[in-house]
N, CA, C and O atoms as a Maestro MAE file, in Angstrom:
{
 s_m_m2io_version
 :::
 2.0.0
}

f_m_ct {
 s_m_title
 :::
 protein
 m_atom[284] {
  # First column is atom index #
  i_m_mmod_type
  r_m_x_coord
  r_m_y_coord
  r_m_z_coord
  i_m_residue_number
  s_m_chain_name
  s_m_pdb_residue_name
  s_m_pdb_atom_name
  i_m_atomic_number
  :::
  1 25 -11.060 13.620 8.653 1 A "UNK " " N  " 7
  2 3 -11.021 12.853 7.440 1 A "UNK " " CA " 6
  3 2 -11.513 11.453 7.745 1 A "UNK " " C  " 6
  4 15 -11.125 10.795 8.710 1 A "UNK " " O  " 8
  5 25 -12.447 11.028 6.797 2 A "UNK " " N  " 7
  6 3 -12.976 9.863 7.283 2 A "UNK " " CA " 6
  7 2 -11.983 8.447 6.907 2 A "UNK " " C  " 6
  8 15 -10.963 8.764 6.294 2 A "UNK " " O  " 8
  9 25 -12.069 7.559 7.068 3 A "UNK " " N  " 7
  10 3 -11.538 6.117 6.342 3 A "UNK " " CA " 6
  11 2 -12.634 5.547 5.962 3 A "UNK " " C  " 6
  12 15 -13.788 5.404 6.366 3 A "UNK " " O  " 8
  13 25 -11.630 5.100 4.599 4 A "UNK " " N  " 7
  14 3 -12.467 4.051 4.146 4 A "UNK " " CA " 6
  15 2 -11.683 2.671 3.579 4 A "UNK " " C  " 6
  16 15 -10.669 2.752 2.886 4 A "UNK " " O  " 8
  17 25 -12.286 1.420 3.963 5 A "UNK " " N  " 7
  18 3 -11.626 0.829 3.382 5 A "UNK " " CA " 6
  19 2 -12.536 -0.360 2.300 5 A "UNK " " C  " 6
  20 15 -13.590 -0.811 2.747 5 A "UNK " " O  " 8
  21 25 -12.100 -0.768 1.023 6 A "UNK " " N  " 7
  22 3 -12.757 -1.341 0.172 6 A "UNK " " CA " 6
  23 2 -11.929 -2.276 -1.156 6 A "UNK " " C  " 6
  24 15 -11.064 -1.717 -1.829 6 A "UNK " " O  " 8
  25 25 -12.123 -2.992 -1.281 7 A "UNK " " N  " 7
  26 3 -11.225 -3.942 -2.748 7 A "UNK " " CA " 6
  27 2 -11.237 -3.188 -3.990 7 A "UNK " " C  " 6
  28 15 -12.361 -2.685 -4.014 7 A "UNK " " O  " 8
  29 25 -10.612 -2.832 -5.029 8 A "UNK " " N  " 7
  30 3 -10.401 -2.018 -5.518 8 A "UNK " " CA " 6
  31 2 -9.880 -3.094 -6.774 8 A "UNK " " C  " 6
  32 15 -9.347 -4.092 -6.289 8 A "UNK " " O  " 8
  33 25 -9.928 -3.097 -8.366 9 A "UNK " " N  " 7
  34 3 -9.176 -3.540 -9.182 9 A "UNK " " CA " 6
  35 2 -7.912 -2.680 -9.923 9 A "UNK " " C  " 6
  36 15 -7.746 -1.489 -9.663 9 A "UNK " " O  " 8
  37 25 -7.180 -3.294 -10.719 10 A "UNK " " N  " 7
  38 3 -5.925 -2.737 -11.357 10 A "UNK " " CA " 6
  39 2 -6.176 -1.694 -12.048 10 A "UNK " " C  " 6
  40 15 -5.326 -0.807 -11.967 10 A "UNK " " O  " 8
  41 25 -7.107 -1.494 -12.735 11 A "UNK " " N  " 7
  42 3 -7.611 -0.221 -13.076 11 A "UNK " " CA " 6
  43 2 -7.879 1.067 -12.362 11 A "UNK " " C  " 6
  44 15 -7.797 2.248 -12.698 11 A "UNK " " O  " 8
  45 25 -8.273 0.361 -11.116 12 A "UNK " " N  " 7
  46 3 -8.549 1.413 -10.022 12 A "UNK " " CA " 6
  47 2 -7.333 1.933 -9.306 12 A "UNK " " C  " 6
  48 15 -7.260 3.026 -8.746 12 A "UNK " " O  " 8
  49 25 -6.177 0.824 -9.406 13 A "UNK " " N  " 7
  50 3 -5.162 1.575 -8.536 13 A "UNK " " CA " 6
  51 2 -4.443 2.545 -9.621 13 A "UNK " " C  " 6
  52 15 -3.996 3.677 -9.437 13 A "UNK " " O  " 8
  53 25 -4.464 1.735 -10.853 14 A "UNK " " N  " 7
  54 3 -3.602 2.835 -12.093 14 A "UNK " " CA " 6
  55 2 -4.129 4.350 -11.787 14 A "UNK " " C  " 6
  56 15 -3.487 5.174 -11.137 14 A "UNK " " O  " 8
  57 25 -5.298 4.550 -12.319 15 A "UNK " " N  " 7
  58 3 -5.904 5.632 -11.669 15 A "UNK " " CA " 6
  59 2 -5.578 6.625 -10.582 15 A "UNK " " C  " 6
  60 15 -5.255 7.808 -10.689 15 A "UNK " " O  " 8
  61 25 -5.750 5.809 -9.423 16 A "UNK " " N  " 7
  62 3 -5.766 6.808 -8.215 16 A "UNK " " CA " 6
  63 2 -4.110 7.424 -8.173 16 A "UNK " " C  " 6
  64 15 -3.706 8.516 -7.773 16 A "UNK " " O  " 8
  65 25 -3.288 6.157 -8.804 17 A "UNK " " N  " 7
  66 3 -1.460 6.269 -8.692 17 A "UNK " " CA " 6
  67 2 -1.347 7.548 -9.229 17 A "UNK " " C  " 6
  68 15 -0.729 8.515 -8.784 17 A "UNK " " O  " 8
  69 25 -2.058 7.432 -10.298 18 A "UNK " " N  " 7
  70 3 -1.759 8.652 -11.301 18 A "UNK " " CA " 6
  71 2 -2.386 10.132 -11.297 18 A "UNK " " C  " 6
  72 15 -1.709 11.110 -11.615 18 A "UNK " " O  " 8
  73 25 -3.574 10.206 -10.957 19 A "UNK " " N  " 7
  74 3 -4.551 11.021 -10.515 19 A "UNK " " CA " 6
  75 2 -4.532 12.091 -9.295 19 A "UNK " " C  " 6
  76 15 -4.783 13.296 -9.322 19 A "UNK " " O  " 8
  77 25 -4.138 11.227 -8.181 20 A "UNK " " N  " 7
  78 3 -4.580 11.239 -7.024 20 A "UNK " " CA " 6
  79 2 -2.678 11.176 -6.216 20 A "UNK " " C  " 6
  80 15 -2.175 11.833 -5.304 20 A "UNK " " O  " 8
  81 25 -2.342 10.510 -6.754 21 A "UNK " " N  " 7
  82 3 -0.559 9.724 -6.034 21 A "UNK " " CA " 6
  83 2 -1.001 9.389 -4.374 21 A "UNK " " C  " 6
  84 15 -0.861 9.816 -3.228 21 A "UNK " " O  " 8
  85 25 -1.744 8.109 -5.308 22 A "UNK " " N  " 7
  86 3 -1.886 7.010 -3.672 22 A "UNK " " CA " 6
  87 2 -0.398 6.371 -3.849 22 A "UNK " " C  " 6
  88 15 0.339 6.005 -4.764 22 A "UNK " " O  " 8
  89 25 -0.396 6.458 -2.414 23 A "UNK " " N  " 7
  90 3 0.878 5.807 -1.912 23 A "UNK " " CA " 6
  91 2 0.211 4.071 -1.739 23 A "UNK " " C  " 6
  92 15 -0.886 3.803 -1.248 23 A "UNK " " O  " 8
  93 25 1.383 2.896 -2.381 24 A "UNK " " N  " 7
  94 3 0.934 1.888 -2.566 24 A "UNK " " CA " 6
  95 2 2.011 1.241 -1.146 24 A "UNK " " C  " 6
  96 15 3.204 1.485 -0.966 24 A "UNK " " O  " 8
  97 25 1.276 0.550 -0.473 25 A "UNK " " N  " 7
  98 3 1.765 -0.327 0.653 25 A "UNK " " CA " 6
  99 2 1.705 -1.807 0.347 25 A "UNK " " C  " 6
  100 15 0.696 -2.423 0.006 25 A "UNK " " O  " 8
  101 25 3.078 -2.357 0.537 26 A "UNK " " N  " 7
  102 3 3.350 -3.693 0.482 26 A "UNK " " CA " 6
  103 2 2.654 -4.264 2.267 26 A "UNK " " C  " 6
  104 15 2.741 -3.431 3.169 26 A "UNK " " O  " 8
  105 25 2.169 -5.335 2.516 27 A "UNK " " N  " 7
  106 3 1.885 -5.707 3.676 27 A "UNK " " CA " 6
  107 2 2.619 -7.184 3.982 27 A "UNK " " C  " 6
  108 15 2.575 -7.794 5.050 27 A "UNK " " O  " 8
  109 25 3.261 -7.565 2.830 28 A "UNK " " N  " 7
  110 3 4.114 -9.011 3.314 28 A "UNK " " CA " 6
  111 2 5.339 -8.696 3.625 28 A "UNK " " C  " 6
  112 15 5.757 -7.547 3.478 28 A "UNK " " O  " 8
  113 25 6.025 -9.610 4.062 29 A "UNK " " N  " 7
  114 3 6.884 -9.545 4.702 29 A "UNK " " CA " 6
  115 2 8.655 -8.931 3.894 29 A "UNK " " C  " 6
  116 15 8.837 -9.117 2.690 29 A "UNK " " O  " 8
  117 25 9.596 -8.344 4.641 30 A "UNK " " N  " 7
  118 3 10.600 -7.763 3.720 30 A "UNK " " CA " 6
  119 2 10.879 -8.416 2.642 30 A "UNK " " C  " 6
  120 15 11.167 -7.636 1.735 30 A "UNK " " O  " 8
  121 25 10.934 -9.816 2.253 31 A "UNK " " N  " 7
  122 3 11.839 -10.917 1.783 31 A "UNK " " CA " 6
  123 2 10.818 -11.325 0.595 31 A "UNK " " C  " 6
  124 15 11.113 -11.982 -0.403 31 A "UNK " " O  " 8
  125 25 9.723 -10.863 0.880 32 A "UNK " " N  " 7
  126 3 8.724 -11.268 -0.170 32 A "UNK " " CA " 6
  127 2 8.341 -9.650 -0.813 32 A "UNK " " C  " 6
  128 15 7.816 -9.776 -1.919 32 A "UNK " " O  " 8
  129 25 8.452 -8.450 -0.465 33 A "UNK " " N  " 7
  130 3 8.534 -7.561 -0.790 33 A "UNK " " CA " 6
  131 2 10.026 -7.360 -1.853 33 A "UNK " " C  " 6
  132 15 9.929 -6.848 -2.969 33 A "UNK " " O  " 8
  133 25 10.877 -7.674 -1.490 34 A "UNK " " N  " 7
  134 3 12.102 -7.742 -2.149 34 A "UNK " " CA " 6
  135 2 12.147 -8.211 -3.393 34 A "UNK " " C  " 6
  136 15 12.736 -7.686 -4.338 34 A "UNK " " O  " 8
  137 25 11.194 -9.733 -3.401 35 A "UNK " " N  " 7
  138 3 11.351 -10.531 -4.450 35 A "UNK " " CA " 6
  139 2 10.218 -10.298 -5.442 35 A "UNK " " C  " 6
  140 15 10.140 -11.010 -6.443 35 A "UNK " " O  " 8
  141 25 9.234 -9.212 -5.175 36 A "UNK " " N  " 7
  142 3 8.263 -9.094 -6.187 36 A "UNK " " CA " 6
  143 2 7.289 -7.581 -5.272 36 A "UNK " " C  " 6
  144 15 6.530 -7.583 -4.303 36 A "UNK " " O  " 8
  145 25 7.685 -6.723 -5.964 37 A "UNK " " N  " 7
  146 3 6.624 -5.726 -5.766 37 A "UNK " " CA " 6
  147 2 5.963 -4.678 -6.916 37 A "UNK " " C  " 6
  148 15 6.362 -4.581 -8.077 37 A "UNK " " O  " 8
  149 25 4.981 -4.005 -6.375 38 A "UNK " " N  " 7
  150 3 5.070 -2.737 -7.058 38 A "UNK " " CA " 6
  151 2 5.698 -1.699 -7.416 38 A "UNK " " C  " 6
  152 15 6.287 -1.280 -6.420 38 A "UNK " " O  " 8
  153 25 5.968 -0.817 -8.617 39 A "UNK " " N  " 7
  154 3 6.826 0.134 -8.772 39 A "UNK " " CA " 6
  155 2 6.641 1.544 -7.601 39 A "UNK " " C  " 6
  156 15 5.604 2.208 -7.579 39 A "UNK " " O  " 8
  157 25 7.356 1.715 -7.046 40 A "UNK " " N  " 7
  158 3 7.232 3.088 -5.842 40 A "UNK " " CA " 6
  159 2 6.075 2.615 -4.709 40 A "UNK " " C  " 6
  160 15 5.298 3.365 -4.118 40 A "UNK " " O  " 8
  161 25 6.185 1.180 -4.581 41 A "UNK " " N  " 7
  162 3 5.527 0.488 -3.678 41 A "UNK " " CA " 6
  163 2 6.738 1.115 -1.839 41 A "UNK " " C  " 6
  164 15 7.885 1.543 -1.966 41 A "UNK " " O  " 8
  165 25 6.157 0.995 -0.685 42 A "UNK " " N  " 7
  166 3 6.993 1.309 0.565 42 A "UNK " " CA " 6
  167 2 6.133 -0.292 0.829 42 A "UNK " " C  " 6
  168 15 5.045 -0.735 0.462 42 A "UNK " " O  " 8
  169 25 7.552 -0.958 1.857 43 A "UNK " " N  " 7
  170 3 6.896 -2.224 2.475 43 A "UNK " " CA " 6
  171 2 6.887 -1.782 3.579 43 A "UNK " " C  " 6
  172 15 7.961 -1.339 3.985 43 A "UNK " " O  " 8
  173 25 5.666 -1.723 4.517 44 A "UNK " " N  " 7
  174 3 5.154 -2.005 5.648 44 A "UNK " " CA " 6
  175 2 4.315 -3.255 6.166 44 A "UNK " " C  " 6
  176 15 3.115 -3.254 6.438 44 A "UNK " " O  " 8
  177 25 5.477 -4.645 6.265 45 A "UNK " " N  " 7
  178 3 5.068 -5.781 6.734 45 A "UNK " " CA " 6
  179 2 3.670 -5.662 7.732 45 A "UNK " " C  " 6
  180 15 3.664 -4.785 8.595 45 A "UNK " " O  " 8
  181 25 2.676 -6.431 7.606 46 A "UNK " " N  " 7
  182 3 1.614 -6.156 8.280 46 A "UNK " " CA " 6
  183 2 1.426 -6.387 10.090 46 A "UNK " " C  " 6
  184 15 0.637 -5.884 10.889 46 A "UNK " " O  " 8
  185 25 2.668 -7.488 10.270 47 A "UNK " " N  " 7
  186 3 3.294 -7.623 11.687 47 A "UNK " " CA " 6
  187 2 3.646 -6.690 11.846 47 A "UNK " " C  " 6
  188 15 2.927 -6.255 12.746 47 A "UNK " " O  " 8
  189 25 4.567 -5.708 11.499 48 A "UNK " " N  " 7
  190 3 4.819 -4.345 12.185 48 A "UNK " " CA " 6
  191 2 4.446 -3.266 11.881 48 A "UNK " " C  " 6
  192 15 5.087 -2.225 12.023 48 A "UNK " " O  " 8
  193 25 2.661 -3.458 11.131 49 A "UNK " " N  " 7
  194 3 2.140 -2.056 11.013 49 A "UNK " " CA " 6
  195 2 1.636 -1.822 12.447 49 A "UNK " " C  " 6
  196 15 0.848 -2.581 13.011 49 A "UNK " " O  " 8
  197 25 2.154 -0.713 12.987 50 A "UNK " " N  " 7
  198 3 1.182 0.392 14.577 50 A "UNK " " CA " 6
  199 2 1.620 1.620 13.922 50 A "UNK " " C  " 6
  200 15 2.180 1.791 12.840 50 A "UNK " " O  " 8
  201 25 1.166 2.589 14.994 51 A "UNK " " N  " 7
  202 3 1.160 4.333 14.649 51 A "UNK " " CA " 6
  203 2 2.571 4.218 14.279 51 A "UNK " " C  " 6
  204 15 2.384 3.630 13.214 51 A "UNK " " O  " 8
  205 25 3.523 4.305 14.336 52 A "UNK " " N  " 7
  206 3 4.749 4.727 14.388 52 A "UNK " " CA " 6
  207 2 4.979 4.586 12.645 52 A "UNK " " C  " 6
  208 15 5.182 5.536 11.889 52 A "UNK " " O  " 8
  209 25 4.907 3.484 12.348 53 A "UNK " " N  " 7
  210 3 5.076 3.111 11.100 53 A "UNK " " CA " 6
  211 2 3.678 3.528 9.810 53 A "UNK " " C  " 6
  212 15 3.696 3.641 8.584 53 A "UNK " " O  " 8
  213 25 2.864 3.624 10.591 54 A "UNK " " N  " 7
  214 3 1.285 4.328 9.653 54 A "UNK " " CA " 6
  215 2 1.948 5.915 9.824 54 A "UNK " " C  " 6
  216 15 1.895 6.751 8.921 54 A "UNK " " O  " 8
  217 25 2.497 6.122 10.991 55 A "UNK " " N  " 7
  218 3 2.851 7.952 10.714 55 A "UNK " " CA " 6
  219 2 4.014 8.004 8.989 55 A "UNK " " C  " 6
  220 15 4.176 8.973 8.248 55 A "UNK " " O  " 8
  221 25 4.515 6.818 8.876 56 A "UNK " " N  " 7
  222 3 5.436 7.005 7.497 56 A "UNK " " CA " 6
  223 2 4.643 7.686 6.654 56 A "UNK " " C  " 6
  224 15 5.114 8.630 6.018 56 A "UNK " " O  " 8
  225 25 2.855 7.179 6.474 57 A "UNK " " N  " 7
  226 3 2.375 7.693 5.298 57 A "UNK " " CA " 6
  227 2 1.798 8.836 5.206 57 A "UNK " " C  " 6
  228 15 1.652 9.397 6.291 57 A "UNK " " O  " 8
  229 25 1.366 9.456 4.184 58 A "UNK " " N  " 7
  230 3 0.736 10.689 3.926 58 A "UNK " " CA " 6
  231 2 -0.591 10.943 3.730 58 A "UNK " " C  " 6
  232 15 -1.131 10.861 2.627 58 A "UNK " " O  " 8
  233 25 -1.202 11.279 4.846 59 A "UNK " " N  " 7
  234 3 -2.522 10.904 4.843 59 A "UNK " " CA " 6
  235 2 -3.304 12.058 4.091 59 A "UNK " " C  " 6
  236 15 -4.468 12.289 4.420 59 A "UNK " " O  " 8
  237 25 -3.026 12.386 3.639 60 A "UNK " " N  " 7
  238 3 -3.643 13.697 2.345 60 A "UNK " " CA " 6
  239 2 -4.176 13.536 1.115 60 A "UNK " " C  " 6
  240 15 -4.961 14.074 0.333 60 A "UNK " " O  " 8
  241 25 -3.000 11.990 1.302 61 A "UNK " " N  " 7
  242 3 -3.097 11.209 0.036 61 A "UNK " " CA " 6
  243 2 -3.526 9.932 -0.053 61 A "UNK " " C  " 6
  244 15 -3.381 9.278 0.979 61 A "UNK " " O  " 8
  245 25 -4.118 9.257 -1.185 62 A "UNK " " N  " 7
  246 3 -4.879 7.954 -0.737 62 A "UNK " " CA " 6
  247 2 -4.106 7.097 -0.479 62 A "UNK " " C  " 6
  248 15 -3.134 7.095 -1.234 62 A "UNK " " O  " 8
  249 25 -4.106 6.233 0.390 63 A "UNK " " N  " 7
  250 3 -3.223 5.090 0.733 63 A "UNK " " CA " 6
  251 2 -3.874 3.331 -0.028 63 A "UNK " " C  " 6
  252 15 -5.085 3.122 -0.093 63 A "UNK " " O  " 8
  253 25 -3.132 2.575 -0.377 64 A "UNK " " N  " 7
  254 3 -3.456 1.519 -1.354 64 A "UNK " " CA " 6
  255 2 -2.946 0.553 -0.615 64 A "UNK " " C  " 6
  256 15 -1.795 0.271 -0.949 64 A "UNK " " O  " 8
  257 25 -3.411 -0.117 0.345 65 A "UNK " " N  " 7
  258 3 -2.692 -1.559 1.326 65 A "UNK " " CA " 6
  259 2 -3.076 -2.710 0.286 65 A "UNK " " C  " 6
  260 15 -4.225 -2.898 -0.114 65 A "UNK " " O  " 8
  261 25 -1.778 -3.575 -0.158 66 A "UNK " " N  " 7
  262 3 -1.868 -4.293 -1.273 66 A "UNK " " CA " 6
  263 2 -0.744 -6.192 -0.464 66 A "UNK " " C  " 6
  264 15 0.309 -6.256 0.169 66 A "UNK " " O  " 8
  265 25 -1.495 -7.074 -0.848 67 A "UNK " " N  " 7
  266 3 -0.173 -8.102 -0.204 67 A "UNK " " CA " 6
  267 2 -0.327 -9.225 -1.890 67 A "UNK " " C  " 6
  268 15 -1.327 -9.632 -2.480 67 A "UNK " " O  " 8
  269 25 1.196 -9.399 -2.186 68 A "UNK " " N  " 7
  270 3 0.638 -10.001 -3.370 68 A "UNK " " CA " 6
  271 2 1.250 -11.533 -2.768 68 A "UNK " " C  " 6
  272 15 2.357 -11.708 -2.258 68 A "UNK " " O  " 8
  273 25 0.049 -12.686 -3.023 69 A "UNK " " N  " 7
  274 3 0.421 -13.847 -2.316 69 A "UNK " " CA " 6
  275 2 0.210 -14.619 -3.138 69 A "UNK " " C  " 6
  276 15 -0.945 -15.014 -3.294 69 A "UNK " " O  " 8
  277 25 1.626 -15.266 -4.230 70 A "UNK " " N  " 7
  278 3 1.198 -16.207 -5.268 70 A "UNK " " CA " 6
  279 2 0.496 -17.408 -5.052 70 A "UNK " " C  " 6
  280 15 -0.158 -18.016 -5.899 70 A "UNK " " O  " 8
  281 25 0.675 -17.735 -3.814 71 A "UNK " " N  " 7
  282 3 0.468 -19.586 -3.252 71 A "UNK " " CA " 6
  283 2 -0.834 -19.526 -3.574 71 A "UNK " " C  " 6
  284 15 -1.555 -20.511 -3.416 71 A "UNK " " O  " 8
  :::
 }
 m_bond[283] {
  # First column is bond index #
  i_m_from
  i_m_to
  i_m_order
  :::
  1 1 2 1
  2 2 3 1
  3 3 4 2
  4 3 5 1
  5 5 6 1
  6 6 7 1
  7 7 8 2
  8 7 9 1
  9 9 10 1
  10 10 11 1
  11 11 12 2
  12 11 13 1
  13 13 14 1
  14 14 15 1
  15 15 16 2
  16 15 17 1
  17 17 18 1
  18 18 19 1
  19 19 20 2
  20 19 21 1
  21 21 22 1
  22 22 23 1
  23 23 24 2
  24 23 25 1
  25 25 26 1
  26 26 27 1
  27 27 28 2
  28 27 29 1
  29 29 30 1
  30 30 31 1
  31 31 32 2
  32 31 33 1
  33 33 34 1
  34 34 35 1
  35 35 36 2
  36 35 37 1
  37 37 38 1
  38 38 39 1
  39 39 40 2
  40 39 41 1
  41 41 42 1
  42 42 43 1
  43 43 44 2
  44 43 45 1
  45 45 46 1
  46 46 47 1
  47 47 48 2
  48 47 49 1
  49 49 50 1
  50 50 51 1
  51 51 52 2
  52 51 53 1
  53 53 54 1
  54 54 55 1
  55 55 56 2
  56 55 57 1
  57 57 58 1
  58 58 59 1
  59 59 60 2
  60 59 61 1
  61 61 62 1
  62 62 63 1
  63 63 64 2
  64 63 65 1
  65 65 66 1
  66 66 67 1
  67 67 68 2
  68 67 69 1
  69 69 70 1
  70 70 71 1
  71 71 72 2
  72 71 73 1
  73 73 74 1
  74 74 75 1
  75 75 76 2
  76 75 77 1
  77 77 78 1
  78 78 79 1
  79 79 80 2
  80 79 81 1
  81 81 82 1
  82 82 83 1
  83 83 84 2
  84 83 85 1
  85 85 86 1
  86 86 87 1
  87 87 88 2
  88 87 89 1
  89 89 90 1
  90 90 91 1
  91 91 92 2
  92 91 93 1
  93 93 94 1
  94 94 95 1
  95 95 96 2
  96 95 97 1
  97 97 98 1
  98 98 99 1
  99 99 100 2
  100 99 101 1
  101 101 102 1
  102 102 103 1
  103 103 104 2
  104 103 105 1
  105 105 106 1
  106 106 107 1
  107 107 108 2
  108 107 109 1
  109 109 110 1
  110 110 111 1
  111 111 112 2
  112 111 113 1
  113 113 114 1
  114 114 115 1
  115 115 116 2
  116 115 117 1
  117 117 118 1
  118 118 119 1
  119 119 120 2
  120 119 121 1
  121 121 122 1
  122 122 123 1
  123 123 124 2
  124 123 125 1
  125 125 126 1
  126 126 127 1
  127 127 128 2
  128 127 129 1
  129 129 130 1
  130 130 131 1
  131 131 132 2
  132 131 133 1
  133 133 134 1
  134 134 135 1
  135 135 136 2
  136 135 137 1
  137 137 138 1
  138 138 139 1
  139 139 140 2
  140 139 141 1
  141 141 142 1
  142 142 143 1
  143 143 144 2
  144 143 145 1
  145 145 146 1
  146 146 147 1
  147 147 148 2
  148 147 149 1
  149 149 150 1
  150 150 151 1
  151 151 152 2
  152 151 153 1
  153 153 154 1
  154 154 155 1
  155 155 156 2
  156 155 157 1
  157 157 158 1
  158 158 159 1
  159 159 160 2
  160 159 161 1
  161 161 162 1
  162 162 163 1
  163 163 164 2
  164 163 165 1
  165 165 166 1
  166 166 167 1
  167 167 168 2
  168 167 169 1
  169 169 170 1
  170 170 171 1
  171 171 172 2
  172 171 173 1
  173 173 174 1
  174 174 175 1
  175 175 176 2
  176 175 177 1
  177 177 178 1
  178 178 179 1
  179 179 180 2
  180 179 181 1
  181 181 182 1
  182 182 183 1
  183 183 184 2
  184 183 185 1
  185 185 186 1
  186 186 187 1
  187 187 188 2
  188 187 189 1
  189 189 190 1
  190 190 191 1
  191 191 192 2
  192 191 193 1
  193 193 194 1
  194 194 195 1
  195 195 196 2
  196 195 197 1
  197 197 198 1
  198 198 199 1
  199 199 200 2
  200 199 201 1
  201 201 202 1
  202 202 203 1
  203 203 204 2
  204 203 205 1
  205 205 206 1
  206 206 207 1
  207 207 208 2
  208 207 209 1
  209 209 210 1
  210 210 211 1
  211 211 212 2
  212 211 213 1
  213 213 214 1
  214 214 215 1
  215 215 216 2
  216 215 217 1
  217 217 218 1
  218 218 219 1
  219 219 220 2
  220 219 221 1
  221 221 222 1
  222 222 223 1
  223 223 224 2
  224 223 225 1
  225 225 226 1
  226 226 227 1
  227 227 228 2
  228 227 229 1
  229 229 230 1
  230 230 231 1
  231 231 232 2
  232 231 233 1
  233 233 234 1
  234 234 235 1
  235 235 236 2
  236 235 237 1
  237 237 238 1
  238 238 239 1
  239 239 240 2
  240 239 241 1
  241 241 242 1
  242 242 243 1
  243 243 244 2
  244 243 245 1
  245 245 246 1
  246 246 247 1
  247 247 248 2
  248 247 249 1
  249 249 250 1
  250 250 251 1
  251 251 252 2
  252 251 253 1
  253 253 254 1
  254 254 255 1
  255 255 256 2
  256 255 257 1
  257 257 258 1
  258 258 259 1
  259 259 260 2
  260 259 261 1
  261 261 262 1
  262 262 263 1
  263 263 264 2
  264 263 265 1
  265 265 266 1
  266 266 267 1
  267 267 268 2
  268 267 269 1
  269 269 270 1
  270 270 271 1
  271 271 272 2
  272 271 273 1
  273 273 274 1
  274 274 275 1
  275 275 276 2
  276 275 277 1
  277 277 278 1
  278 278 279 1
  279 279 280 2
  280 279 281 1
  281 281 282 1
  282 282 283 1
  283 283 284 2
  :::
 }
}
């Protein structure tokens, strides 16, 4: 299976969520994941993404790495 990775808009993730059931990844940190995420979002802080924690996801299915950074 190949990877791909590319920027994508809100339209595009509605879609794939629904379509497809990409799994949506938080990449900030717990505390900022806590205080604002996506619905059926998993946080995998981007400091402790390695294999162990990429094995959480389901690679069958599209994966959506998302960090929402108001500043």
């Amino acid at each position: 299976m190949g990877v791909s990775s590319r920027g994508i808009g809100r339209e595009q993730v509605q879609e794939l969520v629904r379509t497809e059931q990409a799994q949506l990844v938080e990449v900030l940190s717990a505390a900022a994941f806590e205080a604002l995420h996506l619905p059926d979002a998993i946080n995998i802080p981007l400091t402790d993404l390695d294999k162990k924690e990429a094995d959480r996801l389901d690679r069958s299915r599209p994966i959506i790495a998302y960090c929402y950074d108001y500043q």
